[in-house]
N, C-alpha and C positions, 0 to 999 in steps of 0.2 A: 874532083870537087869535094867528094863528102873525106879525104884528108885535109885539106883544107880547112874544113868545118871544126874538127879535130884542134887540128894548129890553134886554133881560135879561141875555141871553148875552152881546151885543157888549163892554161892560164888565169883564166876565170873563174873557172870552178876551183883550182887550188885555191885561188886570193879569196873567195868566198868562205871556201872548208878552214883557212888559218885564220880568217877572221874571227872563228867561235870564242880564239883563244885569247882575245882581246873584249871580249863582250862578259865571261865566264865570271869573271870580280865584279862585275857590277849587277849580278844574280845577284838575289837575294836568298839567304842560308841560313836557316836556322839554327839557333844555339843547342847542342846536344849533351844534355847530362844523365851522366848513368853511375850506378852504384852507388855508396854509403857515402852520404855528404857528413866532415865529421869536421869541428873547428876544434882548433888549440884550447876554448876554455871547457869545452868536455871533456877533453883528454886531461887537463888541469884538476878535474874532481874524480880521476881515478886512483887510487889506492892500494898500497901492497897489499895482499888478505882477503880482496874484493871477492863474493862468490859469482860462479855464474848468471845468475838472474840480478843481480848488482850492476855488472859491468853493463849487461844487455839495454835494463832501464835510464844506464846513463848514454851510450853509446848507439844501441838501437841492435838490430837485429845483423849479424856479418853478413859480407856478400860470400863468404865461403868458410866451410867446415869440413878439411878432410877428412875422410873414414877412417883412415889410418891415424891420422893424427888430429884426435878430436879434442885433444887439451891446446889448441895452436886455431885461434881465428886468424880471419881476414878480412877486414876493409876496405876497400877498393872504392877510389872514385876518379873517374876518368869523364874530363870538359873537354868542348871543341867547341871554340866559341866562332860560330860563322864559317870565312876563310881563314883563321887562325891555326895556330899548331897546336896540335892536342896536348892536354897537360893529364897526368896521373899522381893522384896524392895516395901512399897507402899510409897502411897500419895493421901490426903485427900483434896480439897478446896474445901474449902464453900465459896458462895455467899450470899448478901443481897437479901432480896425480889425487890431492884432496881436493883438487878441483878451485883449487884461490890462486887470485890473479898473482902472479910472479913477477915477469917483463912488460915493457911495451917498447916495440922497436919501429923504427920506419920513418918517415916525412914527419911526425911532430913531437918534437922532443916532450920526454918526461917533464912534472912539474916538480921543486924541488921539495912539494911535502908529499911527494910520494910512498914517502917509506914513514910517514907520521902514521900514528894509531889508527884505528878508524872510527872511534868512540861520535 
């Protein structure tokens, strides 16, 4: 008898346990944003020459400054919007060893008065 019981249940409790996986999309999720939100027209009023406390007031504070290489930030912003697929925007500046902006590399291109004076 209590095999039986077995036979019975097993089937049921599968089709219950695989149901989560048809229920899980209609959870509600919240939108998750982490690291430096940075747009195209900030990156547009940076400048060859820029000093470090320059760039910072335009761009904000990095998500990351190696020890080793402290002339070289990072950027970093990483979305998940709900059930969506995560997206990651960076961005790259390096500095001279005088400590003035050089490059900018990554997800948002240079503007082209980049390399204008800074007057």
């Amino acid at each position: 008898m209590p095999l039986k019981k077995w036979i019975l249940s097993l089937p049921i409790l599968l089709g219950l346990l695989s149901g989560c996986a048809f229920v899980e999309p209609l959870v509600y999720r919240i939108d998750i944003s982490q690291g430096n939100y940075v747009e195209q027209k900030a990156v547009d009023k940076l400048k060859f020459g820029m000093t470090y406390d320059q760039v910072r007031f335009v761009l904000g504070t990095p998500m990351l400054i190696e020890n080793g290489l402290p002339d070289t930030w990072y950027y970093i912003y990483h979305f998940t919007k709900g059930h969506g697929d995560p997206e990651q925007k960076n961005l790259i500046v390096n500095f001279s060893e005088q400590k003035t902006l050089m490059t900018i590399t990554g997800d948002f291109p240079q503007s082209e008065s980049f390399y204008d004076s800074l007057n």
